[in-house]
VOBA-681300 format. One record per residue: residue in one letter; x, y, z of N, C-alpha, C, O, CB in turn. Coordinates in steps of 0.1 Angstrom, whole numbers, padded with zeros to 4 digits, always signed. Glycine has a CB too. Layout:
REM residues N
AXYZXYZXYZXYZXYZ...
REM end
This chain:
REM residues 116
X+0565+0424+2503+0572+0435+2496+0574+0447+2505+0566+0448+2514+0565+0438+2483X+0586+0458+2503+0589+0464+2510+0591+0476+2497+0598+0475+2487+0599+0457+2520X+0580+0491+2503+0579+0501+2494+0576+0512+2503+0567+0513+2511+0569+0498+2482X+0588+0524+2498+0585+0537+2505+0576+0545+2493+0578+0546+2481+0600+0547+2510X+0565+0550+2500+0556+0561+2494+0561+0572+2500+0563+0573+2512+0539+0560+2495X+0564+0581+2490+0566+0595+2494+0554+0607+2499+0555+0619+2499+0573+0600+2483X+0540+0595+2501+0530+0608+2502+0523+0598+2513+0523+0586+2515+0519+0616+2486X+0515+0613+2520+0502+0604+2523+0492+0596+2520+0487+0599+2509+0498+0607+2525X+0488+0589+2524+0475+0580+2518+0468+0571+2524+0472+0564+2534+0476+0574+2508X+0454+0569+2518+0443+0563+2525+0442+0549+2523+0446+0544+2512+0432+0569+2521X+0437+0543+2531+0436+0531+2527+0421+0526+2538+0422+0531+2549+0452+0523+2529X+0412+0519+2536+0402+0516+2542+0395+0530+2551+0386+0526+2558+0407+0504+2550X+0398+0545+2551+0392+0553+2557+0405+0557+2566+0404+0568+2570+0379+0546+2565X+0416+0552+2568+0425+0551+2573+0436+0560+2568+0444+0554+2560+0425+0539+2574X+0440+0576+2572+0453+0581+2568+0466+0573+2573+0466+0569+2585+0455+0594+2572X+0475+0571+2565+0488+0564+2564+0496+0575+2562+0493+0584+2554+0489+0555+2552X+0508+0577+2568+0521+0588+2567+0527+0582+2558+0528+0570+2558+0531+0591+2579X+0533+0593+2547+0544+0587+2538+0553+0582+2548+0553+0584+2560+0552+0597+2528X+0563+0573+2540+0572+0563+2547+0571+0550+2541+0564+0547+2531+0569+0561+2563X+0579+0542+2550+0583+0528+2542+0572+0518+2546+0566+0521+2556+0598+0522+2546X+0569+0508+2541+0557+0501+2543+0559+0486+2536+0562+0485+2524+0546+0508+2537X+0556+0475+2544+0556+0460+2538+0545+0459+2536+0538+0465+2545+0561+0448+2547X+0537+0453+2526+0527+0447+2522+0528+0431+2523+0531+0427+2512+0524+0452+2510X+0527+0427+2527+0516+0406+2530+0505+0408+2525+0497+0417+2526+0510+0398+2549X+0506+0397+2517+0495+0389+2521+0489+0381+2531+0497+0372+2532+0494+0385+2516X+0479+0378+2538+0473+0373+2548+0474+0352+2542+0469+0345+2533+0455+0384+2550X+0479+0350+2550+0485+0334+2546+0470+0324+2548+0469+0314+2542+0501+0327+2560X+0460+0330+2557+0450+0319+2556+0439+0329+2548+0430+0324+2542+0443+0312+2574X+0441+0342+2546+0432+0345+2534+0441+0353+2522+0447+0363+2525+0417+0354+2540X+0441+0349+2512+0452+0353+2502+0445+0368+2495+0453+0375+2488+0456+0338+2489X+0432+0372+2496+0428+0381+2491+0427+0397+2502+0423+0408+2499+0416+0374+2486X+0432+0390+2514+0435+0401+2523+0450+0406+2521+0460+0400+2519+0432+0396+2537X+0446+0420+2523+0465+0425+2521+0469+0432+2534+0462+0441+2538+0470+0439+2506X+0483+0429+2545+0484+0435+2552+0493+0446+2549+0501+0445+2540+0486+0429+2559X+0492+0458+2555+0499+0472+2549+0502+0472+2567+0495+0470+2577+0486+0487+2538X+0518+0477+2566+0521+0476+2582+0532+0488+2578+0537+0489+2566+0527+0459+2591X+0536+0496+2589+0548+0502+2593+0552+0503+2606+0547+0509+2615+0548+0512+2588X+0564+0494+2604+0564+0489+2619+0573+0502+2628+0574+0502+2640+0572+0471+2620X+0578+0511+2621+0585+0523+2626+0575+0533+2635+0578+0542+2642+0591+0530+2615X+0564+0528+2632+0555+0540+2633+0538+0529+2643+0526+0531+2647+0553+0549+2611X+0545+0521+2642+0534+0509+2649+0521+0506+2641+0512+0500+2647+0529+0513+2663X+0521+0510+2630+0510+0512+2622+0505+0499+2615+0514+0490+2615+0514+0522+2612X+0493+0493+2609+0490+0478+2609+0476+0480+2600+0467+0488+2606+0488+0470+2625X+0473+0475+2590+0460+0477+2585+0460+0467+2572+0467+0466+2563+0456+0491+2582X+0446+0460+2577+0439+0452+2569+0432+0454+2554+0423+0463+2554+0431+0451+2577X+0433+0449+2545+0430+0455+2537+0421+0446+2526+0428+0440+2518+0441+0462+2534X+0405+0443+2525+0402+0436+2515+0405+0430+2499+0395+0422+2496+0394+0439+2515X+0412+0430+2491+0411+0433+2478+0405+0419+2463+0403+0407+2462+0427+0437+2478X+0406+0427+2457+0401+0411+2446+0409+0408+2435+0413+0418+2430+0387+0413+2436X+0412+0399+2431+0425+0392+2424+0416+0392+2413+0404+0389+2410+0433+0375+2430X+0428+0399+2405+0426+0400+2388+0440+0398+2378+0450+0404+2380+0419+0416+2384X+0437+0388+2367+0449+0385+2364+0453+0394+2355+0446+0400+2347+0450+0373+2359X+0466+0395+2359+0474+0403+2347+0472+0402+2328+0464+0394+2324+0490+0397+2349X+0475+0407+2322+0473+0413+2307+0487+0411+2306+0490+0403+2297+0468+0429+2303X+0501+0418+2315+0507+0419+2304+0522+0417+2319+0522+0419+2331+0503+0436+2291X+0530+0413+2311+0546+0408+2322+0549+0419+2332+0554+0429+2327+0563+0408+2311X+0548+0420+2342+0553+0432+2353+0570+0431+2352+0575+0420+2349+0548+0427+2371X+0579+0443+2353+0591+0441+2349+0593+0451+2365+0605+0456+2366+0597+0447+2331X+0585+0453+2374+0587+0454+2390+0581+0457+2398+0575+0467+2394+0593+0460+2394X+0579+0454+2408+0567+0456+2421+0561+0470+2419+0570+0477+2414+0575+0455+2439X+0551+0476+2420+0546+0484+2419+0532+0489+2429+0526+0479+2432+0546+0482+2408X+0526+0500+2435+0518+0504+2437+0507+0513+2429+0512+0522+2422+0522+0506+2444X+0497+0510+2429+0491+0526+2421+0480+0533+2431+0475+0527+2441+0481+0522+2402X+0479+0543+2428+0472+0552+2438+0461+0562+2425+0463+0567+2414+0487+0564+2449X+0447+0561+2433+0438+0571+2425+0443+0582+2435+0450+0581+2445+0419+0569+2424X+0436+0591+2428+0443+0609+2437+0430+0615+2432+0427+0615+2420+0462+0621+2429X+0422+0620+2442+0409+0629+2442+0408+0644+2449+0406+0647+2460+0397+0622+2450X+0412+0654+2438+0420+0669+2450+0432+0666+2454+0440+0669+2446+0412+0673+2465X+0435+0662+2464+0444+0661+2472+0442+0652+2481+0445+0656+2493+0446+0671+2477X+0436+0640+2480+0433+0630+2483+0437+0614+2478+0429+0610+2470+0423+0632+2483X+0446+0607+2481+0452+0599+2475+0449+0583+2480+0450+0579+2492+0466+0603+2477X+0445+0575+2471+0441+0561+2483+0448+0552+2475+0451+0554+2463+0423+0556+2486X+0449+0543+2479+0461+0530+2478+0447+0526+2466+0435+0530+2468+0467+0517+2498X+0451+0515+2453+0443+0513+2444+0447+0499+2443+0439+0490+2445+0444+0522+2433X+0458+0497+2439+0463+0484+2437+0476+0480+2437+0485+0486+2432+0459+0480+2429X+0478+0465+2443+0493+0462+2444+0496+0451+2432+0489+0441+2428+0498+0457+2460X+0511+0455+2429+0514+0441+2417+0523+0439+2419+0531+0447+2413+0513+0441+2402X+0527+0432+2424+0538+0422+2430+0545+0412+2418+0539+0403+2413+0530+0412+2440X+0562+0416+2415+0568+0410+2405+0568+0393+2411+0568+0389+2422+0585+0418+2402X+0568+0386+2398+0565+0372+2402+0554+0367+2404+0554+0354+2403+0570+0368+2412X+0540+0373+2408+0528+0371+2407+0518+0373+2394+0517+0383+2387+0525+0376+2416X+0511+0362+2392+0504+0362+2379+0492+0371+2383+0485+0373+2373+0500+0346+2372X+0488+0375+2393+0477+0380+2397+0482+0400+2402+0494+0403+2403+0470+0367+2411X+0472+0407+2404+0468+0414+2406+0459+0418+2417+0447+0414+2416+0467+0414+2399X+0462+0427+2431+0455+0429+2438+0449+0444+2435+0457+0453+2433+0460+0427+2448X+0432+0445+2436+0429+0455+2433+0418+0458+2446+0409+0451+2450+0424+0456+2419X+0423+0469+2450+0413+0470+2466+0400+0474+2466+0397+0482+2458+0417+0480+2475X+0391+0471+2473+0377+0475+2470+0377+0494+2477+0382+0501+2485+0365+0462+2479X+0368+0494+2469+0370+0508+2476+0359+0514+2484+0347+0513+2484+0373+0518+2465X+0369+0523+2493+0361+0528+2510+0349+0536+2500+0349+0539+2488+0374+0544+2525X+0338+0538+2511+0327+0550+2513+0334+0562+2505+0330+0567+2494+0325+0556+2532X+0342+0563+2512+0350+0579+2512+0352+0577+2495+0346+0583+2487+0368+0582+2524X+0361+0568+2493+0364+0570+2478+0356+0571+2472+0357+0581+2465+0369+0561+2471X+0344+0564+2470+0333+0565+2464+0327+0575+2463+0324+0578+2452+0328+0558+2467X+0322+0583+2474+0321+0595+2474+0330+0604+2468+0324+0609+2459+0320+0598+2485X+0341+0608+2468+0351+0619+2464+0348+0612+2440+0349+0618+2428+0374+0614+2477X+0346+0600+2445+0348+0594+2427+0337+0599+2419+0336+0599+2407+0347+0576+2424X+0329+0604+2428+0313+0609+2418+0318+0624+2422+0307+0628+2421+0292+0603+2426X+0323+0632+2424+0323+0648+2428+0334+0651+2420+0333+0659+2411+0326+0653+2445X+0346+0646+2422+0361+0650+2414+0365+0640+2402+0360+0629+2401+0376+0650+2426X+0373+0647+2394+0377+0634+2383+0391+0629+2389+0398+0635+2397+0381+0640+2364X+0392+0616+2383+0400+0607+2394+0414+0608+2384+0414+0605+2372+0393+0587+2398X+0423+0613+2390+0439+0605+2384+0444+0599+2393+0444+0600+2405+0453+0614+2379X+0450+0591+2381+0460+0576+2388+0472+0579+2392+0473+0590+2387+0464+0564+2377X+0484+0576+2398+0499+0577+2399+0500+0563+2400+0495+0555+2408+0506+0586+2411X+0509+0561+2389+0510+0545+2387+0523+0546+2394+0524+0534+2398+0511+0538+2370X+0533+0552+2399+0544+0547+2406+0551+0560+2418+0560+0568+2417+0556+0541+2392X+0546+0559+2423+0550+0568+2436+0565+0574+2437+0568+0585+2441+0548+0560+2449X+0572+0567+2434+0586+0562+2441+0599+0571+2426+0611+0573+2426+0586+0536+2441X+0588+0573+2418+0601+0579+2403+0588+0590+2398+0576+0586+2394+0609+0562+2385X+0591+0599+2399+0576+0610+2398+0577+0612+2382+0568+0616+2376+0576+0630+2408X+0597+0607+2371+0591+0608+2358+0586+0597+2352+0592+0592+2342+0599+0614+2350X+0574+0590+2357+0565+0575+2356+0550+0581+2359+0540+0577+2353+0569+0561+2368X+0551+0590+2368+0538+0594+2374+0529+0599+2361+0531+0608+2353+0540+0607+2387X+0516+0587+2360+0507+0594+2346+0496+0603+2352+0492+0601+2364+0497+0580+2336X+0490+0614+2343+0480+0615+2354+0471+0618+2343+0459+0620+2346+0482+0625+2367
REM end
């Protein structure tokens, strides 16, 4: 899948520049997600755990927790997949999740969707 975020963000400890970004999945491990931008030579690995959907996706989506001004990639849902990737989360998140209260942005890409 192919998705521009309009912000920065974290992913494994790792700042990411807004911009456009393909997500894979890793073909010999399906619970790995690759996050790449190849404009920018950028490439990162990403653990996550498959959880099944509740309810019909009607389109690809990202969601992001936001701590201050701190934003980390949360989970991807991919239209056509019955599953759900949810990423484990860094040190860092964990840390910022016990100090600040966490909001979500469920869709980056149309800010009147953004819940918080």
């Amino acid at each position: 899948m192919a998705i521009h975020v309009p912000f920065d963000f974290l992913v494994n400890e790792k700042l990411l520049p807004a911009g456009q970004y393909a997500i894979k999945r890793d073909p010999q491990t399906p619970q790995i997600l690759l996050i790449q931008c190849p404009k920018r030579n950028i490439r990162v690995a990403v653990q996550s755990i498959l959880h099944s959907r509740s309810e019909q996706l009607r389109r690809t989506s990202l969601i992001f927790k936001e701590y201050g001004k701190k934003r980390f990639l949360s989970e991807v849902n991919v239209l056509g997949r019955e599953d759900r990737y949810v990423l484990i989360k860094s040190k860092a998140e964990c840390r910022l999740a016990q100090l600040e209260k966490e909001k979500t942005i469920h869709d980056p890409t149309n800010s009147a969707t953004r819940r918080f």
